[in-house]
N, C-alpha and C positions, 0 to 999 in steps of 0.2 A: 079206976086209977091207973089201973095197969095197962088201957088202951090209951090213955092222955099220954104218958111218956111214951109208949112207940110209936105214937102220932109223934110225938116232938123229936124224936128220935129220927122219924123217917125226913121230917121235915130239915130237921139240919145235914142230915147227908144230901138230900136234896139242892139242897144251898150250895155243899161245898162241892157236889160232883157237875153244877150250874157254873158255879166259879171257876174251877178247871178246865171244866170247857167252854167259858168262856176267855181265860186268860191265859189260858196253855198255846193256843196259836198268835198270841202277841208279844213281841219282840220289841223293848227301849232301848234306842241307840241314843247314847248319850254325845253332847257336842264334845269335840276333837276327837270323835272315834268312825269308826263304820263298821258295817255288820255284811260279812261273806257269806252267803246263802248255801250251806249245801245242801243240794235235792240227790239222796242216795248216793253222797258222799263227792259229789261232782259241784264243781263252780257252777251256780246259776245265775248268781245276780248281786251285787253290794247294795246294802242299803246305808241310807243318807243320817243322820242325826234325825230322833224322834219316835214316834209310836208305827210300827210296822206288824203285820199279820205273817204266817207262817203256816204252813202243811204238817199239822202234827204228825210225826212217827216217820214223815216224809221227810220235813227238812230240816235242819239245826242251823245254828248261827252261830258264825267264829267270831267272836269284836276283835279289830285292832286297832291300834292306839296311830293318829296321822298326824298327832303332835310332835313338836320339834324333841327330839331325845340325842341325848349326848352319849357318845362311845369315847373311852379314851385308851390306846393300843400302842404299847412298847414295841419296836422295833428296834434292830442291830443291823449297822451295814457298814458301809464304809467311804468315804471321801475322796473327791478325785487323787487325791495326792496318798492315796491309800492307806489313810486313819482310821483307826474302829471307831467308830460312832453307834451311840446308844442314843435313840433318840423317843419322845414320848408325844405322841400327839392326842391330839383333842379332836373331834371330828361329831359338828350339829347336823342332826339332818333330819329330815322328816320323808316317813312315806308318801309318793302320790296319790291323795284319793282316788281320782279315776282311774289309776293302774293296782290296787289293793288285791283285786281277785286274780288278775295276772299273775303279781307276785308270788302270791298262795299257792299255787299252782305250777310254777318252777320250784321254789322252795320250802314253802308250807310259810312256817312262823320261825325258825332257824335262820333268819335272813343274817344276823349279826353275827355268827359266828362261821356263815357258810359264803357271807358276801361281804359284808363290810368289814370284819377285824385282816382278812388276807386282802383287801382292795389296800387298807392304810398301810400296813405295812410294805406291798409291792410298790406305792408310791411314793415313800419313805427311801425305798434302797435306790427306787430309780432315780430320785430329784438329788439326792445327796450325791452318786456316783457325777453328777457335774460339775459340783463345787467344791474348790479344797475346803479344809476344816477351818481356816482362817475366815474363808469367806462365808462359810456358813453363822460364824459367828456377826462378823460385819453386814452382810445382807442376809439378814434373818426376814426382813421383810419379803424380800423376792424370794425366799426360797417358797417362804408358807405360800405366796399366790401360784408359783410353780405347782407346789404340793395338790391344792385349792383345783386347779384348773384340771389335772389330771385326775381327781379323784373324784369331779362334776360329770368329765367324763366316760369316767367307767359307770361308777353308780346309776347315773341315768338309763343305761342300756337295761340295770335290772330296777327297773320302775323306783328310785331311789333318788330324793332331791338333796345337794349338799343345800344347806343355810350356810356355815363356815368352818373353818380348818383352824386352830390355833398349836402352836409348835410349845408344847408344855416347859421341853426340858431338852436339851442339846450336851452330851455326857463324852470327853474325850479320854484317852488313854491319858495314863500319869504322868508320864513322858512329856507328849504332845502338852497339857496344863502347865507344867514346870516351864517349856521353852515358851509358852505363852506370856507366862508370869515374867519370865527373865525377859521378854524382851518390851512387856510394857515397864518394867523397873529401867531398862538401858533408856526406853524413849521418853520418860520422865528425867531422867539422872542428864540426857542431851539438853531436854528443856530449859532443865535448871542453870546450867552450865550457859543456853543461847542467853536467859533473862540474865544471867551476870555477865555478862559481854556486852548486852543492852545497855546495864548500865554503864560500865565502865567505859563505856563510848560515848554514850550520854554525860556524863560526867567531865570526859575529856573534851569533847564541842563546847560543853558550858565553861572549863576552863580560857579554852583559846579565845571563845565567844568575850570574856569578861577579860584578859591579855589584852584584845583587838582593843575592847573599848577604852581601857588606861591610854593605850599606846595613842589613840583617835585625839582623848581628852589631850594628853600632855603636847602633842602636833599643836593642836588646836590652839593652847594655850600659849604653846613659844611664839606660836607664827601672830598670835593677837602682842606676845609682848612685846616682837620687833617691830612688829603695826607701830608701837606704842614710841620707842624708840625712834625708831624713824621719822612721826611724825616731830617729837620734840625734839629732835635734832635738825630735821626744816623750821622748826619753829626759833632756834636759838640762832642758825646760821640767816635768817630773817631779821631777826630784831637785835644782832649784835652778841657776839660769840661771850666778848668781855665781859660786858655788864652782864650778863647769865651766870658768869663763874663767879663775878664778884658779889652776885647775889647770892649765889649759894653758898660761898662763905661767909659770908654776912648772917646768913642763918646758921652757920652751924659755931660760929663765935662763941667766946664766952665773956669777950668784953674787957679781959685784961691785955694790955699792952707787955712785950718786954721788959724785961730789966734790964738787960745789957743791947745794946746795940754792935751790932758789927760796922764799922768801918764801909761806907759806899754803900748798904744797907738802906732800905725805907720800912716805916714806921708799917703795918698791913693797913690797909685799905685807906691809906692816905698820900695819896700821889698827887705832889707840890706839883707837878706840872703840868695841869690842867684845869 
């Protein structure tokens, strides 16, 4: 009984001192990583994503990660027009895979605090020192690709890819926000001021406009009423001046005659001598 257990005894150490040395020199690099080789503490070689062998006792493996990772780094500086600016950037970037052992080897794994957080900030004070504070508000776009190109490259020189640069937060003295403030309230308070001048000019054209056309219509109409005139005055001086007036009297009659008669006098519209 007592040889079966140290039989089985021997047998599982066997197994498991089998498995050690079978899986003690194999190395899993996982995808978006890579694995720096040291052989006695020196760069030998990166390996790729996947199943890799190794020199026990001889070599170790550092992984790092060559997935895109976000730093984001407060800086203070100041603006061509000489404003304190507090500014906050965002900064993607990923390591080069085929320069990871390089990297290692200038800086170890300290690359973000030894190369990137002093890369954003020195591009930070440089790109601002050319824009007044005005303008960095107004061309925030240009400043970030300013920022963006400057810190592609430096970063590159230490095996470092930017993806992208985004400008979190752009922070001015109190001061400087006050006269900001007062002078979008002035350029609003102008505005307001131009659209009531708009209209009241507008409003004044539509008067003159609707003037002109009374004045057009009334032209219009006297000159069609002397038309009118003048023709029935060719038409009376045509057919006899007389009979025209005595026509028109004749309409507007009411058919009683006098009662007294004057002396030399005739009776209206009865003329014995004709």
């Amino acid at each position: 009984m007592e040889n079966k257990q140290l039989i089985k005894k021997v047998v599982i150490g066997f197994i498991i001192f089998l498995a050690v040395v079978i899986l003690w020199p194999l190395k899993i690099i996982s995808a978006g990583e890579r694995g720096i080789v040291l052989r006695v503490g020196s760069v030998n070689r990166v390996m790729g994503d996947g199943m890799h062998f190794k020199i026990p006792l001889i070599e170790s493996v550092k992984v790092v990660d060559i997935r895109t990772q976000k730093e984001e780094v407060g800086a203070g500086s100041a603006s061509k027009d000489m404003q304190t600016v507090s500014a906050k950037v965002a900064l993607n970037y990923h390591l080069i895979p085929e320069q990871v052992g390089n990297l290692f080897k200038s800086v170890g794994t300290e690359y973000k605090t030894r190369i990137i957080d002093p890369a954003i900030q020195e591009s930070v004070k440089a790109t601002t020192a050319k824009y007044t504070a005005e303008e960095l508000i107004t061309k925030r776009a240009e400043v970030k690709d300013v920022m963006k190109l400057s810190l592609t490259e430096r970063l590159s020189k230490e095996f470092i890819a930017v993806d992208e640069v985004s400008i979190v937060d752009f922070d001015f003295s109190a001061s400087f926000n006050q006269s900001i403030e007062n002078k979008v309230k002035a350029e609003q308070d102008a505005l307001t001021q131009k659209n009531k001048l708009e209209q009241v000019k507008y409003e004044a054209e539509q008067a003159v406009a609707e003037a002109k056309g009374s004045a057009e219509a009334r032209i219009t109409s006297a000159k069609a009423e002397a038309e009118a005139i003048r023709i029935q005055a060719q038409s009376i001086a045509a057919q006899g001046g007389a009979e025209y007036v005595n026509l028109k009297a004749v309409e507007k009659w009411n058919g009683q005659l006098p009662v007294q008669m004057i002396p030399n006098a005739t009776v209206p519209f009865l003329n014995l001598n004709q």
